[in-house]
N, C-alpha and C positions, 0 to 999 in steps of 0.2 A: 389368673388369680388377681393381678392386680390391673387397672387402665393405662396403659402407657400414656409418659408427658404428651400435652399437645403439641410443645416442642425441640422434643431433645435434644435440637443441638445448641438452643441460646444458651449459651459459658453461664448466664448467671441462675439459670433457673434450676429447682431441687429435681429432680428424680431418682424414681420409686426404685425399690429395690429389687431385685427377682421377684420374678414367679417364685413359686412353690420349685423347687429345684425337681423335682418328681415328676412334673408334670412334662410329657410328651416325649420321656425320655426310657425307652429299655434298657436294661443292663445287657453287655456285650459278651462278657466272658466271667469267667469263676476261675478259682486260682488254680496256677499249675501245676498240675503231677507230674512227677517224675520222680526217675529212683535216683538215690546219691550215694556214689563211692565212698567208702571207708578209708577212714588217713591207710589202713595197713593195707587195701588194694589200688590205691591210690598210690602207693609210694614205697610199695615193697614190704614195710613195716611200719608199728607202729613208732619205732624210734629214727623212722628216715628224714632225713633231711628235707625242708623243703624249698624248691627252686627258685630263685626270686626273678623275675623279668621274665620274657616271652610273647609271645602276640597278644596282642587284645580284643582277639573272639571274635565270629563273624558278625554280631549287632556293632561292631566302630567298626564305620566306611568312613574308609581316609581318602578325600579327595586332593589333586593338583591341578595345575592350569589344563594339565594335556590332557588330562583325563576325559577320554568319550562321553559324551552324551549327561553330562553332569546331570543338565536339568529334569531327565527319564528318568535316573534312578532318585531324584529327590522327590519327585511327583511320584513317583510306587511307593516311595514311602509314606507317604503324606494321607497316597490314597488308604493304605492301611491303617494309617493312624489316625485320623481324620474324625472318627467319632468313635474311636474305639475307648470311652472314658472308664472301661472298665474291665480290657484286653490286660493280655499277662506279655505282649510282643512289647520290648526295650530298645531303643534307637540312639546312636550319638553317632552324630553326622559329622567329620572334622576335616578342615579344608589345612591343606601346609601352606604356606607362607607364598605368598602371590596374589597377582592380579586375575578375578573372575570376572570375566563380559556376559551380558542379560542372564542374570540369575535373579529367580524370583523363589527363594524357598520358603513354600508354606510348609510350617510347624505344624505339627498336629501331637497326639497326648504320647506321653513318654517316650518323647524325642529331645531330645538335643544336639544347639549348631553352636558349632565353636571354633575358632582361629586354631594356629597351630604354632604361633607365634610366641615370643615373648611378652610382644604389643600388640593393640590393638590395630596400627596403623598397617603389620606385617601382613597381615593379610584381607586386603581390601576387593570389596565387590561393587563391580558396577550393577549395582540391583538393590535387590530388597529380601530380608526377610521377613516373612509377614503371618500376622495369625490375625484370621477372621472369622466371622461368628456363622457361615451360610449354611452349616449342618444343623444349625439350632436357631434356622429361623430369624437370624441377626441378634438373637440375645448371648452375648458374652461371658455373662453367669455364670457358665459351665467349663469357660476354657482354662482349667487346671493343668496343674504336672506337665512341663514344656520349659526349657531358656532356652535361652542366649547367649552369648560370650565368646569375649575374644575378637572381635570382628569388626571391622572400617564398612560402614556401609554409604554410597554415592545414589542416593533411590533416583529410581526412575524418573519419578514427577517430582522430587524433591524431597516429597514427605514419607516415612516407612510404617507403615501400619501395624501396631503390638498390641492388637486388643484383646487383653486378656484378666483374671481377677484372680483368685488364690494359688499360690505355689508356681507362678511362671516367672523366676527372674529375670532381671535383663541388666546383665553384668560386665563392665569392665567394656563397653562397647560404644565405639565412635560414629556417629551418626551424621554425616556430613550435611545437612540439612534438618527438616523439621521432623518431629514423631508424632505420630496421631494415637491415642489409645483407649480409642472407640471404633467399635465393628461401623462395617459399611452400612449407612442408613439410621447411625448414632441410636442405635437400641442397646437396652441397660448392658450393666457392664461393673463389673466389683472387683477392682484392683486392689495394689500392686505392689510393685516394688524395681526399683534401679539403684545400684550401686557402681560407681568406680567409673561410670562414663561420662562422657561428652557429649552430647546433643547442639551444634552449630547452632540449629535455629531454635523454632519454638516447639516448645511441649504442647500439644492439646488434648487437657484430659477428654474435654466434649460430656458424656453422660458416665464419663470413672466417679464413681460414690466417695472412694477413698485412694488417697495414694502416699506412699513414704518414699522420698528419693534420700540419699545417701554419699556423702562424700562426691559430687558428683559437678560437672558443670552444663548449664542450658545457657540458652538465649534465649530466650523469654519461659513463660507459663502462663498459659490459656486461661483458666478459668478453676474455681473451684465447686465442686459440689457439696460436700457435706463435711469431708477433713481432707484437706493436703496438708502433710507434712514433711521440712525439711530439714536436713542438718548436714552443715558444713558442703553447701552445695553453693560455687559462684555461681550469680543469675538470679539467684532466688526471690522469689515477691517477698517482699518485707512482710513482717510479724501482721497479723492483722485481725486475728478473729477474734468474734467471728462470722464478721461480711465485708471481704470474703474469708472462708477459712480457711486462713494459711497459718498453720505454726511453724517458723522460722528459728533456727538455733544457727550460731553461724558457726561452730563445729562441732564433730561430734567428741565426746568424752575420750573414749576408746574406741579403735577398731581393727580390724588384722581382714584383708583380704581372703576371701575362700581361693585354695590352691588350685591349683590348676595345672593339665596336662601341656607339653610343646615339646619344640623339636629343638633341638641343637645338633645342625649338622642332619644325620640320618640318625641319631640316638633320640628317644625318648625321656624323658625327664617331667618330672613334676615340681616345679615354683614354689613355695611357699613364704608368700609375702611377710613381709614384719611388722609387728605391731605397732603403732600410730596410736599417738597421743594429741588430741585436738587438732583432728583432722580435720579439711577442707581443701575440697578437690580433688581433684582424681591423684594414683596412687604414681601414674604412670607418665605425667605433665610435662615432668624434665627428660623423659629418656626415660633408660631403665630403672623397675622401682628397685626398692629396696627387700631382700629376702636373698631364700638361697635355691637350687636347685635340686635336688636327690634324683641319681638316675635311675631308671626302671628297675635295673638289678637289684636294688635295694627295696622293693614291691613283690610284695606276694601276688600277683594280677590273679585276680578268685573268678572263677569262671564258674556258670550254672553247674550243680551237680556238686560245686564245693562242700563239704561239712563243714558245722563249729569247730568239731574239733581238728582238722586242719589247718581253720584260720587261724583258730588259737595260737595251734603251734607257729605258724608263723610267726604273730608277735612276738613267742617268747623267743624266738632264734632271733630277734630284733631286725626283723622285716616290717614297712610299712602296707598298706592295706589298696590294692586297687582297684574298688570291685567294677567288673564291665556289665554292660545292660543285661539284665534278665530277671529271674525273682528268686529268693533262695529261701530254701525253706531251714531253719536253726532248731534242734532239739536242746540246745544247752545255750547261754548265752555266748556272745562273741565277746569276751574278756579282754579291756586295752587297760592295762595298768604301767604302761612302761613310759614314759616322758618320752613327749616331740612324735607321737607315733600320728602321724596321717591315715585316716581312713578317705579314700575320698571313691566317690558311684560314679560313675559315665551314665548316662542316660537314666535316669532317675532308677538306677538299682534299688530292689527293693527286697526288704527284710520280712520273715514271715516268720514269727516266733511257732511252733510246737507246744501241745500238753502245757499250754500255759506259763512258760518261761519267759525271764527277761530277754527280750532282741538284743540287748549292746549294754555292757558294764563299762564303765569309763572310771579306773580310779582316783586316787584326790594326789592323783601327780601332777606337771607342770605341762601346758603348752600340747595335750591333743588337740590334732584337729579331725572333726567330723564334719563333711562335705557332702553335698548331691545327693543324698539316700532316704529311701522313703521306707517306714516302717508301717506295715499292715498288721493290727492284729490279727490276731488266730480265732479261732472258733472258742477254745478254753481261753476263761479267762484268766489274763497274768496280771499279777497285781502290778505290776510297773511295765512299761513297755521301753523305757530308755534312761536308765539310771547316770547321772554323773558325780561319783563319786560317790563312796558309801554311807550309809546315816553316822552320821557323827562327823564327818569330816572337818579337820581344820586347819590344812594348809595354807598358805598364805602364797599364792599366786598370783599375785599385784602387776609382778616383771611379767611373765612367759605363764598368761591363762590359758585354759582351754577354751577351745571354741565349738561354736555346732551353727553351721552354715547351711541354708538348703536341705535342713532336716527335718523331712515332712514326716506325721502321722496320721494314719487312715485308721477306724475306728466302723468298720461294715462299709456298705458299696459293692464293694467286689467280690462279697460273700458275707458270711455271719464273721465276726468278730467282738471279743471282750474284753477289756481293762478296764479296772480301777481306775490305775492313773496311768497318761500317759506317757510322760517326761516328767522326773525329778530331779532337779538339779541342788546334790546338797556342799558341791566343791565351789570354796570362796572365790569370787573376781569370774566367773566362769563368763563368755559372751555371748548371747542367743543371740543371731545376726539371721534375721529371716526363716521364721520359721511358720509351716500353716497345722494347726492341733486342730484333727477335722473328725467331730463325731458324725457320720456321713447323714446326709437326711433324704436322700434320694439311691436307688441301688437296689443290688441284692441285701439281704439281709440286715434290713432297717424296721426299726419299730423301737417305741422307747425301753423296751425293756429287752430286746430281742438285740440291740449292738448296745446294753447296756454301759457306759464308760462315764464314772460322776465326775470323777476331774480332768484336765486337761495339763496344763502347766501346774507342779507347785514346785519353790523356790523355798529352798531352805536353807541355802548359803550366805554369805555375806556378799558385798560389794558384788554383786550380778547385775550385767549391765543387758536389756533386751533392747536391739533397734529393729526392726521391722516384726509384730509379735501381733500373729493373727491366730486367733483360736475359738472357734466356732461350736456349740451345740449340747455341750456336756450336760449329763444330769444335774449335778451340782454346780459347782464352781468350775466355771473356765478356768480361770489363774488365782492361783491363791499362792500369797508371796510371805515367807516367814521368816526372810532375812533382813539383815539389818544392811540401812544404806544402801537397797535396790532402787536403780534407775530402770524406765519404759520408755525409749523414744515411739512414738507409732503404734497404736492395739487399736486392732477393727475387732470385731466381737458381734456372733447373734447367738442369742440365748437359745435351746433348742425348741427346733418348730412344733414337737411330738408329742408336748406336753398333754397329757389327757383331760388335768382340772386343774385349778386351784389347791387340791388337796398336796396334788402328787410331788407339787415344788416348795408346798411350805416349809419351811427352815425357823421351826421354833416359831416365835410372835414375827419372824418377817416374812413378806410374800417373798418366796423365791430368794433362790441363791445369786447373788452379785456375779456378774461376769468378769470383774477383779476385785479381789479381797486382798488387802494387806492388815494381818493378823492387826490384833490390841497391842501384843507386847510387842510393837515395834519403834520401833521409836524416830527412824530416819528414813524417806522416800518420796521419791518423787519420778513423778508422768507429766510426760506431753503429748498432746495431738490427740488423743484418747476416746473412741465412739464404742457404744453398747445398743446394737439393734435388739428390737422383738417380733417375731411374727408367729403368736401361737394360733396356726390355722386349726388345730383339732379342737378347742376351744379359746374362739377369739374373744371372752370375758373375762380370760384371767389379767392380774394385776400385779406388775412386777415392782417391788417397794422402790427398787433403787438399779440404779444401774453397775455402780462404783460402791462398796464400803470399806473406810478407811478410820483408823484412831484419829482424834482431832487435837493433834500435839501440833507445836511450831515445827518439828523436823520432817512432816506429814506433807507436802504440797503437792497438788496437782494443777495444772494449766489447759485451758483450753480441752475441755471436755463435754461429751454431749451424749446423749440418746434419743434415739431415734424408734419410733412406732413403725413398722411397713405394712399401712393400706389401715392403719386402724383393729389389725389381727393381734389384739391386747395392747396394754398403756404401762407406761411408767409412772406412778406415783410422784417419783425425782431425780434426778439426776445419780447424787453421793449422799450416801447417810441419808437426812431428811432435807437436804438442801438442794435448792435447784427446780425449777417449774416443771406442773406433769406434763407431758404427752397428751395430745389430745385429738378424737375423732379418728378421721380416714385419710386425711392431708398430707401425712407422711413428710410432712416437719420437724427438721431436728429440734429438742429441748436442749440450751448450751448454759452450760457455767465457767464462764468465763475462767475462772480458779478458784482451789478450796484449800487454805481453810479461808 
């Protein structure tokens, strides 16, 4: 679809965005059926008790030093995983606490690798783990749904390869030399995200379009392409854009680690870091961080075949949530209304709402965390697919927010799917820490009206703070924010590709819906780092007014914002409101504005 750079890997030169995601690519699998026990044959009755701790399911393979043949069963894995970007098979690969000689673990889609440690330094690999683009022809594009975490890595050649673009974290991990993250042969590539680590040497994004690091420290960074942005990260290239484009913050506002599994002794436990008030730097710098542990017993570990209404009960017996790899299919929602309650997935666990119900209710209590989990919608559409806290909400969780870490939403791909919206966050102070809102545009069950979903994000709380906040394709409005006093570190953003005319996005007298809206009545907010692509391939004459629209009050600002055309397949008008240069031609040159107002 589009000409690849003449030379991808020069650090300062622009390239183009994906292909057409569609193109040369089959869908692998359709979701999975199976039948699911009932709480009462599940557990004798419906008023049984439910067990908390127990194994974690044949998808966690728990590796040690001694263990045979590590690298055979990492590569089976890999092999199955490898281009299966739209398989219902769940992986988390977890090494305990030790030294591994030549390990080379390739990542492939709904896997994850992760220490077993406290720290990062606990379990160190003389290797690499590595994700690279050869199933897809060197293009990057694709490499979704997969982390990291936990893990000392000593690479091979020095450098460890993570070329990846939406929903692959790379968390809490020590990289004792440089990271590359671009595929072999620097072909395109749509990042990212790192939080909570170290990188020794240098970063090179090479042909990464965008990237948001996190509390985090490097030794150097490469090059920028069209947004890097940073907060509370030592190393960091000074503020600069935007040439080159670096937004620099030296820490971030607020942040709380996603929790995480490890071993104490032969017991299992799960971490859950403490919240951090202008952070910078890693969590874990001095020794142990700061948080507490909860032992397994204290976990409902939910295994494929689970009901809602088992989970349910869990909670309310004041159990926290640990779902392990697989997909689950929900008729009612999964209700957390109880304070401090931990949900957290292993290997990108995945939600599969029923008959059009909400996936996950989060009510407007203090301090849930939601971790690792990716929600698919259903075939019926549910008017919300992840509610945080009920409409009207007005608790005042300043101290001990909730949080949603790692929580992806899929919107068709892997089948038909429907929603309205997909996430609404209406609980005050709440923290989006990485999240990818994807109305799929490649897949089973794609077409603009056929995974129909208008919104992606909307924000109805107060004091919500988003740092890594990617939301891709929606009918209407990607993110639309109607609280007061919301912050944005980091939004990549493309408008949906599917569009049939100009007629079908017009919104009143403007062309098309903003890929961030922050209502009129608002009165306080601010973005940094901030890009809004377009590629309407079904008709490349449509004309998008704006990229950004916002009220034009003193408590309104935004920093360091752009929009980008890909290949010329439709234009932007302007940046924000009516401000800010069009877009123009086939050049796939960003338009920037500097800041507004």
């Amino acid at each position: 679809m589009h000409v690849p750079p003449t030379n991808p890997a020069a650090p300062t030169a622009p390239h183009r965005r994906r292909r057409s995601k569609a193109l040369g690519f089959a869908a692998l699998a359709v979701s999975l059926l199976m039948a699911f026990p009932t709480a009462r044959s599940a557990f004798g009755d419906e008023t049984g008790e439910v067990p908390g701790g127990g194994d974690l399911g044949p998808n966690v393979l728990v590796f040690d030093p001694s263990t045979p043949d590590i690298q055979g069963k990492v590569d089976e894995i890999f092999k199955k995983q490898e281009s299966a970007q739209f398989g219902s098979d769940r992986y988390a690969l977890m090494f305990k606490p030790g030294t591994y000689n030549d390990i080379n673990a390739q990542i492939g889609f709904y896997t994850s690798i992760a220490g077993l440690g406290l720290n990062p330094d606990d379990t160190t690999f003389n290797g690499d783990v590595t994700v690279d683009a050869g199933w897809f022809d060197g293009n990057a594009t694709q490499n979704f749904f997969r982390s990291a975490e936990n893990l000392a890595l000593d690479p091979v050649n020095g450098t460890n390869r993570w070329a990846v673009s939406q929903a692959a974290p790379f968390r809490r991990m020590h990289v004792k030399g440089g990271l590359n993250l671009a595929p072999d042969g620097y072909g395109w590539a749509s990042g990212g995200y790192i939080a909570d680590s170290k990188i020794d040497g240098q970063v090179g994004p090479y042909s990464q379009q965008q990237w948001y690091t996190r509390d985090s420290s490097v030794g150097g960074w490469g090059n920028g392409v069209w947004n890097m942005t940073f907060s509370g990260v030592e190393g960091a290239p000074a503020q600069s854009f935007p040439e080159p484009p670096y937004t620099t913050l030296d820490t971030t506002p607020v942040s709380r680690e996603k929790p995480f599994l490890h071993l104490d002794g032969d017991a299992y436990k799960v971490f859950v870091p403490a919240k951090r008030t202008n952070a910078r730097g890693t969590s874990w710098a001095d020794g142990t961080p700061e948080g507490e542990s909860i032992p397994l017993d204290q976990f409902y570990v939910v295994k494929p075949g689970a009901t809602a209404q088992t989970i349910n009960a869990a909670v309310d017996q004041g159990l926290h949530l640990l779902f392990t790899p697989g997909v689950y299919h929900v008729d009612e929602p999964i209700e957390i209304d109880r304070a401090n309650t931990v949900a957290l997935g292993l290997g990108l666990a995945t939600i599969i709402p029923d008959n059009g119900v909400t996936a996950i209710k989060v009510g407007d209590v203090d301090g849930v965390k939601l971790a690792g989990l990716l929600v698919d919608a259903g075939p019926v559409n549910s008017s919300v697919l992840v509610e945080v806290g009920p409409e009207g909400s007005s608790g005042d969780h300043a101290a001990n927010p909730t949080s949603l870490q790692d929580v992806f939403v899929r919107i068709g791909g892997a089948g038909p799917g429907k929603a309205t919206t997909s996430i609404v966050v209406n609980s005050d102070d709440t923290i989006i820490d990485h999240t990818w809102v994807w109305r799929a545009d490649h897949g089973e069950g794609v077409g603009w009206e056929t995974n129909r979903a208008d919104y992606g994000l909307h924000v109805k709380g107060d004091d919500v703070l988003a740092t890594g906040l990617f939301v891709e394709h929606f009918n209407k409005y990607d993110v639309r924010w109607s609280g007061e006093n919301g912050k944005t570190i980091f939004f990549q953003n493309e408008k949906a590709y599917d569009a049939p005319n100009q007629a079908a996005i017009q919104n009143g007298d403007i062309k098309g819906y903003a890929g961030y809206k922050v209502d009129d009545s608002v009165t306080t907010h601010e973005g940094w780092g901030m890009g809004s692509y377009c590629f309407f391939d079904v008709d490349p004459t449509i004309r998008q007014q704006h990229g950004f629209q916002a009220p034009v009050k003193p408590g309104v600002k935004f920093h360091d914002l752009l929009v980008v055309s890909l290949g010329g397949k439709g234009q932007y008008d302007h940046v924000i409101n009516d401000t800010g240069s069009p877009t123009s031609g086939d050049t796939t040159v960003p338009s920037q504005v500097v800041s507004f107002p």
